[in-house]
N, C-alpha and C positions, 0 to 999 in steps of 0.2 A: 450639544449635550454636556460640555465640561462646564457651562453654569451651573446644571442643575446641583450637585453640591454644597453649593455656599447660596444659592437664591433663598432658602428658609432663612440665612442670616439678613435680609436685605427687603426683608419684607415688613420689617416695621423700622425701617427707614423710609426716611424722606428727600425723594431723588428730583433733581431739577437737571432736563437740559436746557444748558445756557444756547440755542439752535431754535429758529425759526425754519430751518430746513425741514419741508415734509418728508424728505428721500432718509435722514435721520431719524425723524420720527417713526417712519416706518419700519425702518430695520428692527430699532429699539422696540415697539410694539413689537411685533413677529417675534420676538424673540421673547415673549413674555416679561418686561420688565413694565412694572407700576411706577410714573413718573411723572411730574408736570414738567412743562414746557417754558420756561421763563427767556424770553430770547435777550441777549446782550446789547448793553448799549454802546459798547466798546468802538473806539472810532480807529477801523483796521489804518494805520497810518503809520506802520512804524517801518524803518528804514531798509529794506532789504539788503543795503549794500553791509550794514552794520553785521550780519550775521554771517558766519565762515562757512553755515550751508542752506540747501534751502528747507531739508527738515527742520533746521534748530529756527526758521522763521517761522515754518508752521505749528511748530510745539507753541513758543512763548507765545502768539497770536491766541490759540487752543487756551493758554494758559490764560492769559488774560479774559479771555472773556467770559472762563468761568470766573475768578477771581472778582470781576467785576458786578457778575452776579450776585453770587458769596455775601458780599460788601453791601450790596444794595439792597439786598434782601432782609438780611443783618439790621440795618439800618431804620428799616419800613415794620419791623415784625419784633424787633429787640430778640430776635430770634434768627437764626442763619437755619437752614436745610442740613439734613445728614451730607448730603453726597452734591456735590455740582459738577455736573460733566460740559468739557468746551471738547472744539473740534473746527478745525482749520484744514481744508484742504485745497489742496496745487495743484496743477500741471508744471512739472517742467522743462524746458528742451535746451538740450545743451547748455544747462546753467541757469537758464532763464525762466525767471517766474512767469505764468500764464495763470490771472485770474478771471476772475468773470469779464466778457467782453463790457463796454460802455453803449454800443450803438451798433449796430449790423455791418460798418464799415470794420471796425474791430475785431468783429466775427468771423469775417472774412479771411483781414489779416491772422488772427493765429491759427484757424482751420487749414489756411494755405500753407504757413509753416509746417504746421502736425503733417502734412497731407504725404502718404509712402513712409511714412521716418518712424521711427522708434520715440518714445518720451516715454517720462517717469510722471506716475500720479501719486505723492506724498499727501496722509494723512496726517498731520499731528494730534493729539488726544490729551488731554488733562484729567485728573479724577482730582476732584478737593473735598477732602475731607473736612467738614468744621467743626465745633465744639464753640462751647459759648460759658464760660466762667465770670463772674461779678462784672458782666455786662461788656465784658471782651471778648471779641471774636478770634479763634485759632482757627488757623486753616493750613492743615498738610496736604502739599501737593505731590499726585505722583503722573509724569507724563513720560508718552511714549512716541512712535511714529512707525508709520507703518507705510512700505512704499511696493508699489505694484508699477509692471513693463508693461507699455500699451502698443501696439503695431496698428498702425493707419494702414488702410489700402490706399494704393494710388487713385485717386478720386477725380474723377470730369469735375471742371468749373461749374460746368450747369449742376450738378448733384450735390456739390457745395451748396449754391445759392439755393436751391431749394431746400436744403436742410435749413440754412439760417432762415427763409422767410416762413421754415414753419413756424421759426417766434422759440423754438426749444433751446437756443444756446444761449440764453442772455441773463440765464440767472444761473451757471453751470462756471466752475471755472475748468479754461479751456476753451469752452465756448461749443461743449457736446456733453450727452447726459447720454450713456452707455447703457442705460437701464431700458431707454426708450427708445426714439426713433436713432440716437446717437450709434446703437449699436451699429448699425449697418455700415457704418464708418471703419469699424473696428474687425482687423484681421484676426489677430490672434492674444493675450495677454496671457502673463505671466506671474502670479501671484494672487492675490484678494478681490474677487470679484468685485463682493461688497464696498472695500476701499477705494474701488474708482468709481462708486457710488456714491461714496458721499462718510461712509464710517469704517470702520475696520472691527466689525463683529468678534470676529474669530480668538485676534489677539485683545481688545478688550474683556470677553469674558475670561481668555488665562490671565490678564494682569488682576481683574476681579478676584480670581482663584488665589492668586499671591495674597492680595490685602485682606481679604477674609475667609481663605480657606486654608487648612490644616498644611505643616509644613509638610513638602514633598522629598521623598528620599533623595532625588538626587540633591536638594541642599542642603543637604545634611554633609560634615565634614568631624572626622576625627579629630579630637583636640589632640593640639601639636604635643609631646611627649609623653602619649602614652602607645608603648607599643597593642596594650590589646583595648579593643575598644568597649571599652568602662562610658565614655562619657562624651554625649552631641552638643554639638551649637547647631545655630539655626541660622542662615544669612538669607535674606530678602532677597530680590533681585534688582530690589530699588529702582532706580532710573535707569536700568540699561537699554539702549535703542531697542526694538525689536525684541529685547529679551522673550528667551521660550522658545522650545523648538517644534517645530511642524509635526502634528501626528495624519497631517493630511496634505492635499497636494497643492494649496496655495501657499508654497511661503518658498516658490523657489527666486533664487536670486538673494539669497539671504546667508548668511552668518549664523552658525546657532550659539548662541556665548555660555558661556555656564557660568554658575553661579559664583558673584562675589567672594575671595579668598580660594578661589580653585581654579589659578591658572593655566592657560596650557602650558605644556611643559616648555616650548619654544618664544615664550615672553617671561617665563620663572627667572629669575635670580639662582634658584636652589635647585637643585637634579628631583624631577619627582623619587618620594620612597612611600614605603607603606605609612609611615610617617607624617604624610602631607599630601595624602592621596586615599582618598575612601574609595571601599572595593563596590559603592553604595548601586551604582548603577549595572553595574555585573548581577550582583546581590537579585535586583529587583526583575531582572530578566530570566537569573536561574525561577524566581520564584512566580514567574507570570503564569505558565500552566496552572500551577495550584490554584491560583485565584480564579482563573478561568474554569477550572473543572468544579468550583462551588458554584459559579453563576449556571454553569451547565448543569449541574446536579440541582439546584434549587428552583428551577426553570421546568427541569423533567418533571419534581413531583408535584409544581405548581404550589409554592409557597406561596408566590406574589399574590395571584389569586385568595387564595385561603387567607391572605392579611389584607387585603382587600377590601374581602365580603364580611371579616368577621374582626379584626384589628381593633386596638390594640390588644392580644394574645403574650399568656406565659410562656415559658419556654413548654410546660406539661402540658401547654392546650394544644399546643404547636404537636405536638411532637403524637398526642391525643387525637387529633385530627387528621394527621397524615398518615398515621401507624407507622413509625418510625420511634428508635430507641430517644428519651428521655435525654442522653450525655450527646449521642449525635446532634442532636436538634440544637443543645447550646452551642456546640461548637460552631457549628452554621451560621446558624444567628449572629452569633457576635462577630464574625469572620464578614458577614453581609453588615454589620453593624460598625464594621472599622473601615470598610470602602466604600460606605455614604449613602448604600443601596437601604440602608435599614434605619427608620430611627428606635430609641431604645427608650423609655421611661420610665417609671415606678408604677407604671398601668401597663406595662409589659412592649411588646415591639410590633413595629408599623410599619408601611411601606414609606420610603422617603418621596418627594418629588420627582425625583429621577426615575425611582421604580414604579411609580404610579403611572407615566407617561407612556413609560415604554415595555414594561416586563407584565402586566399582568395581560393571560390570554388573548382577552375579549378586548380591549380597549383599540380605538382609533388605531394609535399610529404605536399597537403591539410590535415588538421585535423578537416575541417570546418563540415563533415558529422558527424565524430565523437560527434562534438562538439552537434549538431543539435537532436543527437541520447541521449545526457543529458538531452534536455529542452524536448524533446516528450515522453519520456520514464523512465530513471531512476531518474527525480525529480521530478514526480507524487508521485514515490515508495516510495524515502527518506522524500518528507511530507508526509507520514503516517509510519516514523521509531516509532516513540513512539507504535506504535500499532503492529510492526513488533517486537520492545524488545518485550514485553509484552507478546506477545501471540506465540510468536517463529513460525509465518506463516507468508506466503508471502502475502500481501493486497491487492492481486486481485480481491474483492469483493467490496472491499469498492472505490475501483478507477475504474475497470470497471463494476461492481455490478454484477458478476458471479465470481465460484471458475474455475480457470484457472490449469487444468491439465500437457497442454501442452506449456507451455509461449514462446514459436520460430511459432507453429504454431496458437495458438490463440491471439497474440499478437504481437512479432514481423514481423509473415509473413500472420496477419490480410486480409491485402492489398494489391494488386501490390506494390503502392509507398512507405508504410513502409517494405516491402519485401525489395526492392529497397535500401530503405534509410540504412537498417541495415546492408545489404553489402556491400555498399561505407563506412558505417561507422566502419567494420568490416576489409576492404580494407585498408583506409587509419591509423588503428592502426597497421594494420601488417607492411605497408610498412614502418615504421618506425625504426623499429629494425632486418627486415629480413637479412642484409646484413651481420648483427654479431652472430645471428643466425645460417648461413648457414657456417659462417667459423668460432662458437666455437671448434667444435669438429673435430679432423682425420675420416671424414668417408669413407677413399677412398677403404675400404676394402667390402663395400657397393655398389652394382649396382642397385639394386631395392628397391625403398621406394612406402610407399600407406602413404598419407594423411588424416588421419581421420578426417570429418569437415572441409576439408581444404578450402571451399568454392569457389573461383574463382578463387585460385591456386597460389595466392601474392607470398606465400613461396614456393610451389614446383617450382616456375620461379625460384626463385632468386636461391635454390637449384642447379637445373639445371643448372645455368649459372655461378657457383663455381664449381661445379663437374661435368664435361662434360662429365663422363662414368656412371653417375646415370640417372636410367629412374622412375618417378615420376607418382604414381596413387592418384588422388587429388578420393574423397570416401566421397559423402556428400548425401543431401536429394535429391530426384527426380526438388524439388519446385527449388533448390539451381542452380543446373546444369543445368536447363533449361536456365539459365541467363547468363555461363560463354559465349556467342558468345558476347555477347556487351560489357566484358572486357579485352579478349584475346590481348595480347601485340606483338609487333613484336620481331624479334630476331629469333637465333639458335635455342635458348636457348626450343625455343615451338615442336619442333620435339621432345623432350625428355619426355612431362608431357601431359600424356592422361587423360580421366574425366571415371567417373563409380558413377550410381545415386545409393541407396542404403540406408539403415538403419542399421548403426553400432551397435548396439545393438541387431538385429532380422537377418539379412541377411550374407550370408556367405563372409566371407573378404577376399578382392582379395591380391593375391599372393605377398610375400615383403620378402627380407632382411631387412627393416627396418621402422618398423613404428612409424607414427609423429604424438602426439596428441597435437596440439599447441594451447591454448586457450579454450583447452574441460573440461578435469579434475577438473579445477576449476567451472564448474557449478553445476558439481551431487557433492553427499555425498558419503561418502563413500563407503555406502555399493552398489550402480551405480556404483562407480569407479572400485571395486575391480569385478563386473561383466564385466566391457569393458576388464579389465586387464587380466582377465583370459579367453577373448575369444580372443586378443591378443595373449596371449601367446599359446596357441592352435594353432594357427597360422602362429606364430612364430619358427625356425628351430631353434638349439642349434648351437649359435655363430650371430646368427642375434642379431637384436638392437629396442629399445624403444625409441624415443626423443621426453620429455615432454617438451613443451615451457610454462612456464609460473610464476607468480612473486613468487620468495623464499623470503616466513617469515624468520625473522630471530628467531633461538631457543626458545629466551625467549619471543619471541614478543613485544620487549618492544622500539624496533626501526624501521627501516624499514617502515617509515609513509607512504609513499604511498601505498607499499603490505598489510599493517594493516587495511587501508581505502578502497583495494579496494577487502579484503575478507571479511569487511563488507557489500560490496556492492555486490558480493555471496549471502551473505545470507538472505539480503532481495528480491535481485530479485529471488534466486532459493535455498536457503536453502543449501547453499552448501560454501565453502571457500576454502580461499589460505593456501597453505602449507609450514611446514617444509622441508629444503633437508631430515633432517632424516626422517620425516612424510613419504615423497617421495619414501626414500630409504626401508620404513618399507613394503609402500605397494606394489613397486616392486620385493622385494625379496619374499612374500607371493606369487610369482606367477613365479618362479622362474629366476626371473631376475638380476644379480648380477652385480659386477663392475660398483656400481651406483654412478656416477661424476657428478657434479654441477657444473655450472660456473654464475656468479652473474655479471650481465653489468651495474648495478645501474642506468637503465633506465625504459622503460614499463614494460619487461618481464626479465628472465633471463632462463637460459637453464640445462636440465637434459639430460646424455645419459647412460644407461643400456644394458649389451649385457646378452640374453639369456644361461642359463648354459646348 
């Protein structure tokens, strides 16, 4: 989502990636970007020993082969392209480069090194910008690197050789493709999915954000003598490794640096003072509710919709149409119109890109339920967080002035219509991440999965329609299932996922090779979780599977702000939190489930699979 911002600027540009890689191409599609394909002719030969690490060989490689595009293109067309994107990426073990094997003898060899151990898979990344004056080509480069932890299981010989002879490592560097059959290889990672894929999405569209979108508060810095601040500069983040820090849960193992001329205090020459120290990011966090309670207010009375269907709109038609005061309606507007949600013209304002995808009601992949499911329910809770530290309970007393036992059915399934509203809103978080989901892990060795909570089946569809020989039991409340006839989808795909009403915790669990808790474990504590777990596993045959969905803390908890933010929001609405993979791994193996693999998509959720011993 942090493209969408700056993608209207990039749309009458002319993008080329310098990549013959279809794993590239892909990403890049998916992600909506309009681009040709010009692949390099760059002859990768340059010296590894020459370079002090192995990202700065993957950058200039990266770098190079846009550049040489750039040049050639330049040359063919007396015209160069807006944008030329290169990308180079490694395996490395203990220092050592791993690229593509040569021959299956090769594959062996570095598959057997990888094999139990830890390695690092570096991306490097180029963006070139070019320009073309009295028949000269300019070309500013801005590159980056991006490096994700890979953990091998300990692998039989024979499971090896049949990976290689399925012919998949030979155009992979490394000599395994994580995406495909490679997973299966792979225990656990830490950091960018994508980037041991083949690109690094995530921090590509923030370095995007840098080069063409609006400067962001925290690079903003007081000029040096003035005590009140009259007056900004603005500093890029230019070439910093990795620059930008994680608002999701792939970027652990990283550094976040800040921006150019704002040291930390423990590398400064000078003692930080008010002086040489903007109060910028305090500032922007006092001011986060306010911004969040316009998206919540402008979501309840369905703006987006209403600029949707009738857009571009005055501020008096706005304001005309919603019955709403005249001075309110501008203020909104342009408040949505400073955080990218809105565009504004002399034909009056429109939904941006971003709010067209995701904030108007009806649309595919709406989040406006979601959004609707903040303002009626978990921002009651969060005004009374002082009360929830304090007293380590959930402040159902004091917001609805009873103690609340059961909070889905005394509270969210109160009503038909909050019934209602918390499964669209429940709908439209899954449908967001299901697609990466269903194709983290190899589970073809899997025909039967049950859904636990799976509510209206978001995920066993999309299951379904990746694994064509998997039959799907969605396993939720009586109240729940009586609702899936007015969300059922069409497709194949619905012949494979049948419903069964039920209480996971008291009622006996229907039959599975593999079951899916996606969105549950993070509401009980522990000592709830390790009861589901263990009547799972009761349930579960020796060789079947567990797939937990949902957001991994990172170790230390000291990053990963959105997973930090939203297992504090566990534990005020239900006393309960997000987890560690190891947390994860600890309470799976308590119940005998082992080979427990992670994978972190640096989005809503990320993914755990365990198979039964």
């Amino acid at each position: 989502m942090i493209l969408y911002p700056v993608i209207r600027k990039l749309l009458d540009k002319r993008m080329v990636l310098a990549s013959a890689s279809p794993r590239r191409l892909e990403i890049l599609s998916n992600a909506g970007f309009r681009f040709e394909v010009v692949p390099s002719r760059f002859k990768e030969k340059l010296s590894k020993a020459s370079f002090s690490t192995p990202y700065a060989y993957a950058m200039e490689t990266a770098k190079q082969k846009a550049l040489e595009v750039a040049s050639r293109m330049h040359q063919k067309d007396l015209r160069a392209p807006d944008i030329v994107i290169g990308a180079d990426t490694i395996v490395v073990l203990k220092g050592s480069i791993l690229e593509k094997p040569v021959d299956k003898a090769d594959a062996y060899s570095m598959l057997s090194r990888l094999n139990g151990k830890e390695h690092c898979v570096f991306t490097g990344v180029a963006i070139v910008r070019c320009s073309s004056q009295g028949g000269k080509l300019h070309m500013d480069v801005s590159e980056f690197y991006e490096e994700t932890r890979v953990q091998f299981s300990q692998l039989s010989e024979e499971l090896l050789w049949d990976y290689i002879h399925s012919g998949e490592p030979m155009d992979k560097a490394g000599g395994y493709g994580i995406q495909a059959l490679g997973g299966m290889l792979v225990e656990a990672i830490h950091g960018d999915f994508f980037n041991v894929v083949g690109f690094p999405l995530n921090q590509f569209c923030k370095k995007l954000s840098e080069l063409y979108g609006p400067p962001r508060p925290e690079d903003l810095q007081w000029v040096q003598g003035h005590s009140t601040p009259t007056m900004h500069t603005f500093n890029t983040l230019g070439n910093v490794p990795g620059g930008g820090c994680s608002q999701g849960g792939a970027w652990w193992g990283h550094n976040c640096p800040q921006a150019q001329g704002r040291k930390d205090a423990k590398d400064s020459e000078h003692k930080p003072t008010v002086e040489n120290m903007s109060p910028a990011a305090i500032i922007k966090i006092i001011d986060g509710f306010k911004i969040c309670k316009v998206l919540l207010t402008a979501c309840k009375i369905k703006l987006f919709d209403l600029l949707r269907d009738k857009g571009p709109l005055s501020v008096a038609d706005v304001a005309r149409n919603l019955d709403i005061s005249e001075e309110g309606s501008g203020h909104l507007l342009d408040i949505l119109v400073a955080f990218q949600l809105l565009n504004k013209t002399e034909r009056g304002y429109s939904n941006t890109h971003l709010a067209s995808l995701y904030l108007a009601s009806d649309v595919e992949h709406s989040l406006h339920s979601f959004v609707v499911l903040h303002e009626d329910v978990i921002w009651p809770f969060f005004s009374h967080l002082e009360f929830a530290i304090r007293e380590g309970v959930v402040q159902s007393r004091r917001i609805l002035g009873v103690e609340v036992k059961d909070i889905y059915q005394e509270l969210l399934y109160r009503t038909q219509e909050q019934k209602l509203q918390f499964i669209r809103a429940m709908r439209d978080h899954v449908k967001v991440d299901a697609p990466m989901v269903a194709t983290a892990f190899d589970l073809s060795r899997f025909t039967s999965a049950c859904d636990l909570g799976g509510s209206i089946g978001i995920l066993a569809y999309e299951l379904a329609r990746q694994h064509p020989g998997l039959r799907v039991t969605v396993f939720d409340r009586p109240e729940v299932i009586e609702e899936v006839v007015h969300f059922q989808p069409d497709g194949p795909q619905t012949g494979q996922v049948s419903f069964m009403s039920g209480d996971f915790f008291n009622d006996t669990l229907p039959e599975a090779d593999l079951y899916i808790l996606s969105k549950i474990l993070h509401t009980w504590p522990d000592d709830q979780a390790h009861r589901l777990l263990s009547r799972i596993s009761s349930s579960c045959k020796p060789g079947g599977g567990v797939l937990v969905v949902e957001l991994l803390l990172n170790e230390d908890k000291r990053k990963a702000q959105y997973a930090v933010l939203y297992s504090l929001c566990m534990m005020v609405l239900f006393r309960a939190k997000e987890r560690t993979l190891n947390e994860y791994r600890s309470l799976l193996r308590t119940h005998g489930f082992t080979n427990v693999r992670g994978v972190c998509f640096g989005n809503l959720v990320d993914a755990v699979l365990a198979t039964k011993a």
